[in-house]
BALOBA-1460 file (C-alpha; in Angstrom, 3 decimals):
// residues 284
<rec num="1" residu="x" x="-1.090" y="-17.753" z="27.589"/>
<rec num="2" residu="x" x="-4.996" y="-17.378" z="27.824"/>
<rec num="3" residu="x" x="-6.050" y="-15.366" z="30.748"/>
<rec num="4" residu="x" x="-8.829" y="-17.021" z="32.737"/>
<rec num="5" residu="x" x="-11.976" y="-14.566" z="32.394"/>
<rec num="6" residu="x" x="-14.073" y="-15.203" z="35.510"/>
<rec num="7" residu="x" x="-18.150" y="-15.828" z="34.902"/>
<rec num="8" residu="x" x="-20.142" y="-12.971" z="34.401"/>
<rec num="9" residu="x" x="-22.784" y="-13.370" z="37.735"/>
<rec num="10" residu="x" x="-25.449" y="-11.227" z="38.484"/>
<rec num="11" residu="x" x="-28.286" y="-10.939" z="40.760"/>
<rec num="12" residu="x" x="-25.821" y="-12.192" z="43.684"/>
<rec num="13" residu="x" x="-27.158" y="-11.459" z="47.224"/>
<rec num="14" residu="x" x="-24.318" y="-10.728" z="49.722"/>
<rec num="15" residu="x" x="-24.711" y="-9.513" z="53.277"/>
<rec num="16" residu="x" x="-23.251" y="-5.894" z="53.536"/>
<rec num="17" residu="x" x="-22.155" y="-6.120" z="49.793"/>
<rec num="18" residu="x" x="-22.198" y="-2.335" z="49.383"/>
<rec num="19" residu="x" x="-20.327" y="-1.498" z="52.496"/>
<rec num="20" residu="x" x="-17.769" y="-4.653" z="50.776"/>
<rec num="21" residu="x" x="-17.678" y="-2.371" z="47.719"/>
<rec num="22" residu="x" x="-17.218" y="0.898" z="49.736"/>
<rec num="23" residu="x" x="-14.107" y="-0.224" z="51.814"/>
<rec num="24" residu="x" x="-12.679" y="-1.826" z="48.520"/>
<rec num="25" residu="x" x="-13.227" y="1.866" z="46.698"/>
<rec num="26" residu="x" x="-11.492" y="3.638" z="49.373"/>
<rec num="27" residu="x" x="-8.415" y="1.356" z="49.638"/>
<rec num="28" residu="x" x="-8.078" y="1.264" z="45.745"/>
<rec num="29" residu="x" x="-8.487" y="5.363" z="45.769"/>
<rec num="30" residu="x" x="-5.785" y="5.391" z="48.454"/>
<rec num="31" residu="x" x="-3.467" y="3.153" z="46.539"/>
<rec num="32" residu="x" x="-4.305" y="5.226" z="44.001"/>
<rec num="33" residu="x" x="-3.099" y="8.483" z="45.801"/>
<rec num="34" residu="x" x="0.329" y="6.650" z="46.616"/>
<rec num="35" residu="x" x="1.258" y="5.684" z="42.820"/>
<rec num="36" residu="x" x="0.251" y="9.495" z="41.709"/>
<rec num="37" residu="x" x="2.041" y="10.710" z="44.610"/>
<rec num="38" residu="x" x="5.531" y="11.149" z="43.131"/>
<rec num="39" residu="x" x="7.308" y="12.766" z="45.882"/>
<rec num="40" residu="x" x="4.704" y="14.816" z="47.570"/>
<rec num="41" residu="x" x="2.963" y="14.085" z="51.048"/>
<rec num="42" residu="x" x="1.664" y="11.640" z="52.332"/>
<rec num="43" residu="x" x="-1.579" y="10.076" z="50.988"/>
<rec num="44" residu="x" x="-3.372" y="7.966" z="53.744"/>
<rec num="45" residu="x" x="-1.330" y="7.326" z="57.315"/>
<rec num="46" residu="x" x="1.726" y="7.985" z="58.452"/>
<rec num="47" residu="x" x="4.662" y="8.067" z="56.024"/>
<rec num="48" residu="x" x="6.062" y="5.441" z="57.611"/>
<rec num="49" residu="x" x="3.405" y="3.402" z="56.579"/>
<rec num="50" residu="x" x="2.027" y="0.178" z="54.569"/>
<rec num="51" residu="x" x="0.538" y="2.660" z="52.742"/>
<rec num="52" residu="x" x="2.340" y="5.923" z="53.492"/>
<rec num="53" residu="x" x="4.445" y="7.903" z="50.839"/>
<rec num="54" residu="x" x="7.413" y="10.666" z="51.653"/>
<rec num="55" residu="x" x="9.561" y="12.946" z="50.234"/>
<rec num="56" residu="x" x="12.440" y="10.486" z="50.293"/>
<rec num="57" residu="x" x="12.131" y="6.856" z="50.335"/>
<rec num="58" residu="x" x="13.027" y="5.432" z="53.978"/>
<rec num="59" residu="x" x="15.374" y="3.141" z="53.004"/>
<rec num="60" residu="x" x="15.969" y="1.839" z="56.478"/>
<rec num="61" residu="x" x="12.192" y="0.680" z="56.784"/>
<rec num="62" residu="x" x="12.982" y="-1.611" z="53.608"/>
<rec num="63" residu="x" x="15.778" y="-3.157" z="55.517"/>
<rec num="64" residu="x" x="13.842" y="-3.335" z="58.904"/>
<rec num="65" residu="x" x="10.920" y="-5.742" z="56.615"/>
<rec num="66" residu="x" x="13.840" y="-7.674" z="55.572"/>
<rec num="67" residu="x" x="15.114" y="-6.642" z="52.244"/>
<rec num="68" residu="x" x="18.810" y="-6.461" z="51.811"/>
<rec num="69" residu="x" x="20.983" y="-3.200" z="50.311"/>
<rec num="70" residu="x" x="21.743" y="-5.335" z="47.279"/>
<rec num="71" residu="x" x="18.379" y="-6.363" z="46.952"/>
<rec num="72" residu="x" x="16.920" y="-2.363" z="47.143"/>
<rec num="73" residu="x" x="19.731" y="-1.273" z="45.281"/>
<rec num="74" residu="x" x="19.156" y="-3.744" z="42.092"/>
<rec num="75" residu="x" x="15.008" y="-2.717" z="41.402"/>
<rec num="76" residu="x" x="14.236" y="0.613" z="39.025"/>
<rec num="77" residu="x" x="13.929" y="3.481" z="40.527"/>
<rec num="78" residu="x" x="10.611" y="4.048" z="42.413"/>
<rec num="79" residu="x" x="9.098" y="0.623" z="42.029"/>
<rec num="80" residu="x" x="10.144" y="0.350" z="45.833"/>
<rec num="81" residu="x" x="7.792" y="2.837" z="47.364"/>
<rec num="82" residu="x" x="7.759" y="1.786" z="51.064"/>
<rec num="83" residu="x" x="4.860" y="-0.431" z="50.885"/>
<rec num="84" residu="x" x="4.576" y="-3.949" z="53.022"/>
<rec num="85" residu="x" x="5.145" y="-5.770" z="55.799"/>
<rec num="86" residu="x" x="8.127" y="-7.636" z="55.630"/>
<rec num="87" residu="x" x="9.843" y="-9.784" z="52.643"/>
<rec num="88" residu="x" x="8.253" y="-12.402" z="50.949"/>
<rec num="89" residu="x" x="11.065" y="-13.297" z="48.754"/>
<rec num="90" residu="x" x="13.355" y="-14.233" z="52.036"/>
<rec num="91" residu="x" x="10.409" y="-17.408" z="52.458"/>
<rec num="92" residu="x" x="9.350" y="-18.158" z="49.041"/>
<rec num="93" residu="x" x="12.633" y="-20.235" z="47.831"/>
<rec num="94" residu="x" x="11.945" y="-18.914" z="44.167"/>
<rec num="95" residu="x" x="14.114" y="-20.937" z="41.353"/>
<rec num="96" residu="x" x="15.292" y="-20.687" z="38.010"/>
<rec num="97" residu="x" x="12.646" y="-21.453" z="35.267"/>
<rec num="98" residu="x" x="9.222" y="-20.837" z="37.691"/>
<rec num="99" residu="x" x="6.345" y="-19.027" z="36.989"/>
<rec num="100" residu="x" x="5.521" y="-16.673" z="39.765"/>
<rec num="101" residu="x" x="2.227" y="-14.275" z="40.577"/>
<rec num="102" residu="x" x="2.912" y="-11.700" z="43.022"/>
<rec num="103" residu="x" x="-0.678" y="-10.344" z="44.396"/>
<rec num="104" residu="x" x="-1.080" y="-6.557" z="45.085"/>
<rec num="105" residu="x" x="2.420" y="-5.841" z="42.865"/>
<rec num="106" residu="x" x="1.851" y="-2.082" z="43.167"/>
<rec num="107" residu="x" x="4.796" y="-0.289" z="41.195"/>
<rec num="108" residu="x" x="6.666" y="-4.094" z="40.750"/>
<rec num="109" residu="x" x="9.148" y="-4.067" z="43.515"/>
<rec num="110" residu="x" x="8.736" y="-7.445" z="44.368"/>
<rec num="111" residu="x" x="8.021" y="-8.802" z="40.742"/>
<rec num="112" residu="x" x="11.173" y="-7.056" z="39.786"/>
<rec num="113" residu="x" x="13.302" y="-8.928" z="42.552"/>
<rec num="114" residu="x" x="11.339" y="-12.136" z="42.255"/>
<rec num="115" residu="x" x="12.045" y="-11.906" z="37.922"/>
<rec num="116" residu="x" x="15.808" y="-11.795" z="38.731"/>
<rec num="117" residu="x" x="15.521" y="-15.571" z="40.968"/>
<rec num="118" residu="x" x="13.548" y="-17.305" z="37.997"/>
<rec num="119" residu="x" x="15.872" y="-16.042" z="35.241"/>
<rec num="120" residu="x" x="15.004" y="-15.850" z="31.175"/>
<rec num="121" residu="x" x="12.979" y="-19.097" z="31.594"/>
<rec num="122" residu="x" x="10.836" y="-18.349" z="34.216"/>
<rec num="123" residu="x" x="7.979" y="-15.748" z="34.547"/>
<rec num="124" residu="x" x="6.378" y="-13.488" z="37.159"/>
<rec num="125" residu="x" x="3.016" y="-11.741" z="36.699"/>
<rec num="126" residu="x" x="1.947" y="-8.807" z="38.718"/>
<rec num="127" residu="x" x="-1.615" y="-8.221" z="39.373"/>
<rec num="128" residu="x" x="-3.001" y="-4.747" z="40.974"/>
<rec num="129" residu="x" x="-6.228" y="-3.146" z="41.404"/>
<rec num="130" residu="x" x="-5.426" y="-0.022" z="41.014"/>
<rec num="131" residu="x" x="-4.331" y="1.293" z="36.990"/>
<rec num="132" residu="x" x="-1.687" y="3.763" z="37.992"/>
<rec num="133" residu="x" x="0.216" y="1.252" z="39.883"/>
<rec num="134" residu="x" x="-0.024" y="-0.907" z="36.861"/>
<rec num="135" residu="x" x="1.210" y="1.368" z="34.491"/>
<rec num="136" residu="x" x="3.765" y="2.467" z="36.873"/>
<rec num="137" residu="x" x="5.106" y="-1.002" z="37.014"/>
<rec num="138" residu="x" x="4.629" y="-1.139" z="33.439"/>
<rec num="139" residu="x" x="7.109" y="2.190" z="32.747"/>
<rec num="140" residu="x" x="9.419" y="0.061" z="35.137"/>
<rec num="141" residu="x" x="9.724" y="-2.768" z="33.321"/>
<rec num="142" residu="x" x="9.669" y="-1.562" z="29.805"/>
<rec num="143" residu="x" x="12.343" y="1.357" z="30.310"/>
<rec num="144" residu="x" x="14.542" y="-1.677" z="32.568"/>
<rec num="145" residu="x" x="13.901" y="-4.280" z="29.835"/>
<rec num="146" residu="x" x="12.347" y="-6.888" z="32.030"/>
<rec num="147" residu="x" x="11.418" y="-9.321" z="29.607"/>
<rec num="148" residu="x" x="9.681" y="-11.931" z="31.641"/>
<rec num="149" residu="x" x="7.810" y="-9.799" z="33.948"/>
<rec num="150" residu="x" x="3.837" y="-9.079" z="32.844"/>
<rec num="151" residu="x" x="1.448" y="-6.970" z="34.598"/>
<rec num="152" residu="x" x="-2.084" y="-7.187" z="34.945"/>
<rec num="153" residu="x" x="-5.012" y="-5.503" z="35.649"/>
<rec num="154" residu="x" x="-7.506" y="-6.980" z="37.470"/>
<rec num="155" residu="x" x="-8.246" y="-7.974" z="41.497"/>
<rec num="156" residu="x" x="-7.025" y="-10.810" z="43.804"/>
<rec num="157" residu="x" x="-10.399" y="-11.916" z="44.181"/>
<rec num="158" residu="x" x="-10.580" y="-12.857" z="40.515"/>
<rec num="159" residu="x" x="-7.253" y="-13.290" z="39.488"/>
<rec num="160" residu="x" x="-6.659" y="-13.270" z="35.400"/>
<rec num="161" residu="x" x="-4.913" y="-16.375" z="34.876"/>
<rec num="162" residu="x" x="-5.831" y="-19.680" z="33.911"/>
<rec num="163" residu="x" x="-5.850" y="-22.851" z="35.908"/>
<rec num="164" residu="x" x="-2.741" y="-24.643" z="37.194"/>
<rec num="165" residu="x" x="-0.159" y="-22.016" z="35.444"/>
<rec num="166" residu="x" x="1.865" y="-20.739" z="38.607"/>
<rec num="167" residu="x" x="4.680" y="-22.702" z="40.923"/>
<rec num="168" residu="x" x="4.946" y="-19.564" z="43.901"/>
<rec num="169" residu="x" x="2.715" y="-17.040" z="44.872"/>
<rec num="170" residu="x" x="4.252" y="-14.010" z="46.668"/>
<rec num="171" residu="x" x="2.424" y="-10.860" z="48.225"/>
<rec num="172" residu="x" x="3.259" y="-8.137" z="50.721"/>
<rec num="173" residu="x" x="0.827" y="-7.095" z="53.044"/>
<rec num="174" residu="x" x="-1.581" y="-7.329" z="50.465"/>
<rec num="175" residu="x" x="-4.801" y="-10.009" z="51.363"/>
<rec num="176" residu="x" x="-5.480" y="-8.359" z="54.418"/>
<rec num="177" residu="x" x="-6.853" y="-5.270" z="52.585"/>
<rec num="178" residu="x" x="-9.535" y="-7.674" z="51.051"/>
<rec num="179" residu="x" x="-13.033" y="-7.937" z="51.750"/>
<rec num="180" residu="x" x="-13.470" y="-11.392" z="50.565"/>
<rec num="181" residu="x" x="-10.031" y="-13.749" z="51.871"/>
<rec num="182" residu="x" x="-11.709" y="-17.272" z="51.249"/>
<rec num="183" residu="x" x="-12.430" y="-15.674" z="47.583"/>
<rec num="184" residu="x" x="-8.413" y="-14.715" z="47.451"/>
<rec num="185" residu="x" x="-6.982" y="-18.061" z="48.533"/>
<rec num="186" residu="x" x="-9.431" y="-19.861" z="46.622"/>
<rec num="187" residu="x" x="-8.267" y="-18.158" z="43.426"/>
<rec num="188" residu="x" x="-5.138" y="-18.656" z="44.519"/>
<rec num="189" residu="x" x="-5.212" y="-22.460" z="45.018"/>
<rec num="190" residu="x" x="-6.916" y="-22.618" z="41.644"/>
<rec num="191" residu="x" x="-3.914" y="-21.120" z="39.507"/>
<rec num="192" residu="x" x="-1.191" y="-22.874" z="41.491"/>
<rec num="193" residu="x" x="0.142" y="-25.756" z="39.821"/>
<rec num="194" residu="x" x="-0.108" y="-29.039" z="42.590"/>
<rec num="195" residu="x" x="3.093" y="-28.839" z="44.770"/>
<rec num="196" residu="x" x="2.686" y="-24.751" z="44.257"/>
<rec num="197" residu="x" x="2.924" y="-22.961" z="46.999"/>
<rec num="198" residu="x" x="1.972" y="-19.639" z="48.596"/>
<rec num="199" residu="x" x="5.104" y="-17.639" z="50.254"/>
<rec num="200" residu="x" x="3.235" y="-14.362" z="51.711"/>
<rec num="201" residu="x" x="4.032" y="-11.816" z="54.508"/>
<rec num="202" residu="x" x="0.897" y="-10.248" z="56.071"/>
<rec num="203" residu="x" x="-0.639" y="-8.650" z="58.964"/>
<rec num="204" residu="x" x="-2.658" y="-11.084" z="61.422"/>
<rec num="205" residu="x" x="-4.556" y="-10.201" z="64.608"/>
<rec num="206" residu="x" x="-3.834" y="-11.836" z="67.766"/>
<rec num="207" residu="x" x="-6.936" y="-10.479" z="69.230"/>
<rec num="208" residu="x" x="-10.363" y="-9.693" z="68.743"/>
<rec num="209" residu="x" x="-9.691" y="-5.626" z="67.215"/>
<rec num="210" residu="x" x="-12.913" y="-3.433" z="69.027"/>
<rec num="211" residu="x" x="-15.305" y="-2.099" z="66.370"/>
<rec num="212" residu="x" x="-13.969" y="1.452" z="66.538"/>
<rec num="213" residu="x" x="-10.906" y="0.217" z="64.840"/>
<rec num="214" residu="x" x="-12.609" y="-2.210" z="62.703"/>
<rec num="215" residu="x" x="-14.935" y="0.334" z="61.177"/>
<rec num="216" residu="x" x="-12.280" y="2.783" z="60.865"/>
<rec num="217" residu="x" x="-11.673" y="3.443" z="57.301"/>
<rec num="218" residu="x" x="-8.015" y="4.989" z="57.394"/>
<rec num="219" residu="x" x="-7.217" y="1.608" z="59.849"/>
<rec num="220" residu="x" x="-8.145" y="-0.086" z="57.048"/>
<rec num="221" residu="x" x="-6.066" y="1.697" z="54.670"/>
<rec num="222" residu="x" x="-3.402" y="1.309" z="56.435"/>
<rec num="223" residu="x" x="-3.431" y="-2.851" z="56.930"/>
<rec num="224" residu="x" x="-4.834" y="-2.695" z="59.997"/>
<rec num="225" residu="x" x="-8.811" y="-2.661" z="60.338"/>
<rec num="226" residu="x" x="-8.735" y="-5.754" z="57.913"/>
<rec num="227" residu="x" x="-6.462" y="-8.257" z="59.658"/>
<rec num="228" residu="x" x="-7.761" y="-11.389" z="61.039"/>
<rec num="229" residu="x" x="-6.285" y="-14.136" z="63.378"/>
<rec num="230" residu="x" x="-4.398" y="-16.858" z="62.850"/>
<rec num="231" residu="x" x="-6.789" y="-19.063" z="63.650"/>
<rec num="232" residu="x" x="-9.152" y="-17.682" z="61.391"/>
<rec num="233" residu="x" x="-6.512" y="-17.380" z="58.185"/>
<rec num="234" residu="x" x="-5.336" y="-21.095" z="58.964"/>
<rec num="235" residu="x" x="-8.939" y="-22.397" z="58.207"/>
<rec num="236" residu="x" x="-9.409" y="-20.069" z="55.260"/>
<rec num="237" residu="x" x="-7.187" y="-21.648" z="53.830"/>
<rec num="238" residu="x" x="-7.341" y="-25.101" z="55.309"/>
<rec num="239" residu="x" x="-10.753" y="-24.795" z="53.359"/>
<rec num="240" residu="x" x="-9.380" y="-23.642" z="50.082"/>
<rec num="241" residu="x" x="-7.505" y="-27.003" z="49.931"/>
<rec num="242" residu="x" x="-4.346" y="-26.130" z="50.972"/>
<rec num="243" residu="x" x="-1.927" y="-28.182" z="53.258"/>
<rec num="244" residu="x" x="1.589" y="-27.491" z="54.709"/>
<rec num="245" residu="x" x="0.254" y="-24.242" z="56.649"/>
<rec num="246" residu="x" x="2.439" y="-22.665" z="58.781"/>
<rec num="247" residu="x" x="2.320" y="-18.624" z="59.947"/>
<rec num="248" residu="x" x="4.855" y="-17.272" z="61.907"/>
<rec num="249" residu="x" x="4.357" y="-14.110" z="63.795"/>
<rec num="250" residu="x" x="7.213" y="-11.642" z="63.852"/>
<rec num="251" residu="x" x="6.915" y="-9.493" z="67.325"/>
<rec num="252" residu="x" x="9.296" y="-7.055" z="66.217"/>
<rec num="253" residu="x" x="7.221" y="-5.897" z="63.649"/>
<rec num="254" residu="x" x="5.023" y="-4.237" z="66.510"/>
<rec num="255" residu="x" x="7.720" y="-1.266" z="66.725"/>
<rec num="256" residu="x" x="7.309" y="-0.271" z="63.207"/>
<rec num="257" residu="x" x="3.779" y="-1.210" z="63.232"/>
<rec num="258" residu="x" x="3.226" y="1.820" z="66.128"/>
<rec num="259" residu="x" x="4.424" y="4.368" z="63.722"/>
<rec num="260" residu="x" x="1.780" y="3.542" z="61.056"/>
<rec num="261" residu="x" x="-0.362" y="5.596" z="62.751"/>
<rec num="262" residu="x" x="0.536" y="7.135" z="65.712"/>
<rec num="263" residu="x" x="-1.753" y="6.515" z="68.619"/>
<rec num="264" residu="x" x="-3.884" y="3.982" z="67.041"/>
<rec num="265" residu="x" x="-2.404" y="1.515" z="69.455"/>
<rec num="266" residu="x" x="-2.382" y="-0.875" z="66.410"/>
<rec num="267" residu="x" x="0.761" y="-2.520" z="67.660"/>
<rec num="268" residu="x" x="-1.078" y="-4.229" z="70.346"/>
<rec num="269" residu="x" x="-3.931" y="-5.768" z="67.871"/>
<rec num="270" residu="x" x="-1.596" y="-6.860" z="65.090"/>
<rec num="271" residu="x" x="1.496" y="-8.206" z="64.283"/>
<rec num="272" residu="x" x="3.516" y="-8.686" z="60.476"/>
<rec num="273" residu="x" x="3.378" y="-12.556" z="59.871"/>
<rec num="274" residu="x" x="5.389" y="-14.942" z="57.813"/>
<rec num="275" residu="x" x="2.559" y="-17.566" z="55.738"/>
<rec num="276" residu="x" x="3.325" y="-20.405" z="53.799"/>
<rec num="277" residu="x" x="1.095" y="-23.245" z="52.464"/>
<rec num="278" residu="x" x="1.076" y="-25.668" z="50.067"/>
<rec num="279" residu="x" x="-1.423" y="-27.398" z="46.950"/>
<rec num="280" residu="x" x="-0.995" y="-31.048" z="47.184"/>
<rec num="281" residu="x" x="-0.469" y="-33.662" z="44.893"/>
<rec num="282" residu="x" x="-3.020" y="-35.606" z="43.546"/>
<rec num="283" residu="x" x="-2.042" y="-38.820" z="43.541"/>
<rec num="284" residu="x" x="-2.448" y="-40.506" z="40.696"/>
């Protein structure tokens, strides 16, 4: 397959561009931190965290976002790190033989889980930011032998894949650390195949957050200071062409959401959603 190599552009003008750039810096150098992490502390948050790394893996987090003991049980060791928001794969109806791209993969948990639904024939690509999480899901899937699971480096805002090549797109609490969300559904809509489909869980605001928290870096971080509402995210990507849109707000996810960090009253901004959308048809 040919990787789609986005335009080289310069001389672009773009309101707060450097302060863009800065945010995206610290979240990669945080992701960064968890993948090198390897059992020590904690690297930005709580441990208990989107983005929050322990000693020992809370398994009963994983459950609490929806995954099931067969489903943590059957991924390599340590590409389930305790990162996300709830399960994508419980929405995204993946089948045998389809070509999946899983945004923000991190160390492949997801991928891994997803590669196991599409079988030999299908395919899942992983794209990260960040290079230790891609060689960390690299290790994973080379000393597992996952054949038909490819990782790649590069950003959600410019995704490396060609045109109409993927049937699902998965991600876990993942888009709402971007700067530029028209830019990541607009990529997205462009590699989907027509009847594609996105299958995401994410965090979405159900009020205004106050600038403190919005210009709080570590709130950031930790899938907070970037959320929008639902209004907002259902005409981002009403305007990227996609139809089908529905997000469902999960308001238990506000109890685990409070221990992201502690007495950043976070819980009462956000919630853990549940988005799906579809590409049309063209008819012909």
């Amino acid at each position: 397959m040919d990787y789609y190599q986005p335009p080289k552009v310069e001389h672009v003008v773009v309101v707060d561009i450097n302060q863009k750039q800065d945010v995206k810096n610290t979240v990669r150098s945080a992701y960064r931190d968890v993948a090198k992490a390897n059992n020590q502390s904690k690297s930005c948050g709580n441990s208990r965290s989107c983005c929050g790394v322990s000693e020992n893996l809370d398994e009963a987090y994983s459950k609490e976002l929806g995954y099931s003991e067969e489903e943590l049980n059957s991924v390599p060791e340590g590409s389930n790190m305790g990162l996300g928001c709830g399960n994508p794969q419980a929405i995204a109806s993946l089948k045998q033989g389809e070509y999946v791209l899983d945004l923000g993969a991190g160390g492949g948990f997801d991928a891994f889980l997803a590669a196991k639904k599409v079988g030999p024939s299908g395919k899942v690509f992983g794209v990260d930011m960040t290079p230790e999480m891609i060689s960390k899901a690299r290790t994973n899937a080379e000393k597992h032998g996952y054949h038909n699971v490819e990782f790649l480096l590069g950003e959600i805002e410019h995704l490396p894949l060609p045109n109409n090549a993927i049937d699902a797109i998965i991600s876990n609490c993942v888009v709402n650390l971007s700067t530029n969300k028209d830019l990541v559904f607009e990529e997205s809509f462009r590699v989907l195949k027509e009847g594609g489909r996105i299958a995401i869980s994410d965090i979405v605001s159900y009020k205004p957050l106050p600038k403190e928290m919005v210009d709080n870096e570590e709130l950031y971080c930790n899938c907070i200071s970037g959320a929008i509402t639902i209004d907002e995210l259902k005409d981002i990507l009403s305007k990227a062409g996609f139809t089908q849109i529905t997000i469902e707000p999960d308001e238990n996810s506000r109890m685990f959401i409070k221990d992201w960090v502690p007495g950043a009253d976070a819980e009462n901004y956000v919630v853990s959603a549940k988005i799906k959308a579809v590409k049309p048809r063209i008819s012909s």
